[in-house]
N, C-alpha and C positions, 0 to 999 in steps of 0.2 A: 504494500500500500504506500502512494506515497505522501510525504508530507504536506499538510495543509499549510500554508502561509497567513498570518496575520492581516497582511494586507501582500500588493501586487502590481505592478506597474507594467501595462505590456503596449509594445507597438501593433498595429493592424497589420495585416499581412504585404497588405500593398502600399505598406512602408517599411516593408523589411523586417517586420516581428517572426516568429515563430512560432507564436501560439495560434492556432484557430478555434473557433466552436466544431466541435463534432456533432453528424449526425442526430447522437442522443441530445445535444444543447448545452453537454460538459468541452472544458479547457483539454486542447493537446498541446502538447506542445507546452517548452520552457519560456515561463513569461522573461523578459527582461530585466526587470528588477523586483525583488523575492523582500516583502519587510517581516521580520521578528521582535512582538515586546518581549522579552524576557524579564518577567518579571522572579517568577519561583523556577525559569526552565531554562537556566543559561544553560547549564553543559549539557541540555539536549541541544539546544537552539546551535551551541557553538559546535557541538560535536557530531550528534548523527544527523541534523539536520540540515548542516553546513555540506557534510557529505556528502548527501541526498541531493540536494540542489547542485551541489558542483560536477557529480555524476549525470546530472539530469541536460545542465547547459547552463543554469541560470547565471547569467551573464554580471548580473551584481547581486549581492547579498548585505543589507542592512539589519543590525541586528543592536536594539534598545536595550542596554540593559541599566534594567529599571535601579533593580537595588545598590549595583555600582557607582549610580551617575553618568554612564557613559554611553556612546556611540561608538562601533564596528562599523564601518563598510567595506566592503570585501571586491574583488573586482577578478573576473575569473580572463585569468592570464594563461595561458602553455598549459592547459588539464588542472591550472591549481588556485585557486584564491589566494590575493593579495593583498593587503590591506590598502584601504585608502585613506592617506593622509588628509587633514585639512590643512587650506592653507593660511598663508601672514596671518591672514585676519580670524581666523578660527573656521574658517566656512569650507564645507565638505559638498564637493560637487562629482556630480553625475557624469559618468561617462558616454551612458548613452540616453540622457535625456538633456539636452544643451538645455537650460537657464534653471534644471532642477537646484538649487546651491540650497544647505539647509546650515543653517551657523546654529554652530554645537551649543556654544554657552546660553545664548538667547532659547533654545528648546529644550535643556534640559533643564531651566530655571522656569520654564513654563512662560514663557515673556509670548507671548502671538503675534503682538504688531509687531516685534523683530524679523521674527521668522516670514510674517508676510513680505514686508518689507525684504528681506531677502528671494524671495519666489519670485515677486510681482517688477521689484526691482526700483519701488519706489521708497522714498522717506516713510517711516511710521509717522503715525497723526500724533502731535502735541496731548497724550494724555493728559496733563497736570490741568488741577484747575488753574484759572486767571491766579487766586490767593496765593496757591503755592508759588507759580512762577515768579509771583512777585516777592515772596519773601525769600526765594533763593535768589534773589538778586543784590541784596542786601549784603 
């Protein structure tokens, strides 16, 4: 059986993905990018699941681990995954999805308008109220 993914990112065919719908209305085919939270299941996530997706195609593998604080992403190189670094700025970007970037610190702190802000590729909106702005000016 294979493993089920927390979430999934795939291209359409006639853009060069590899998964289609079969027949029955299920996935063939290795999606492009495989997401894992790990929260109580890292050393499955990291171990036989990592496996299974790398045996399978999946071309990246992101893997949440909750309880760590941390971010994996994995980037399937010569039969083997590789880790992907972030980069200067902490922001960890997709291989095969151009303007996916997701910045580490800003997601694992729960921050959103960062993380949009890094997707969308614009400024986050001025949370603070008028009050606050103005007494950090002071």
């Amino acid at each position: 059986m294979s493993p089920q993914p927390d979430a999934l990112l795939r291209r359409l065919p006639e853009h060069g993905g590899l998964t289609r719908v079969n027949d029955a209305g299920y996935l063939a085919g290795p999606p492009e990018l495989v997401v894992e939270v790990a929260a109580s299941s890292a050393s499955i996530d990291l171990r036989d699941k990592r496996r299974a997706y790398c045996r399978n195609g999946v071309r990246e593998y992101l893997v949440w681990l909750v309880a760590e604080a941390r971010l994996e992403w994995f980037c399937l190189e010569d039969d083997d995954y590789r880790p992907q670094l972030p980069d200067a700025q902490g922001v960890l970007h997709s291989r095969g999805f151009p303007g996916l970037r997701l910045p580490v610190a800003p997601l694992l702190a729960g921050d959103t308008a960062q993380v949009l802000a890094a997707l969308t590729g614009h400024e986050p909106l001025n949370t603070k109220s008028p009050e606050t702005s103005a007494k950090s000016e002071d």
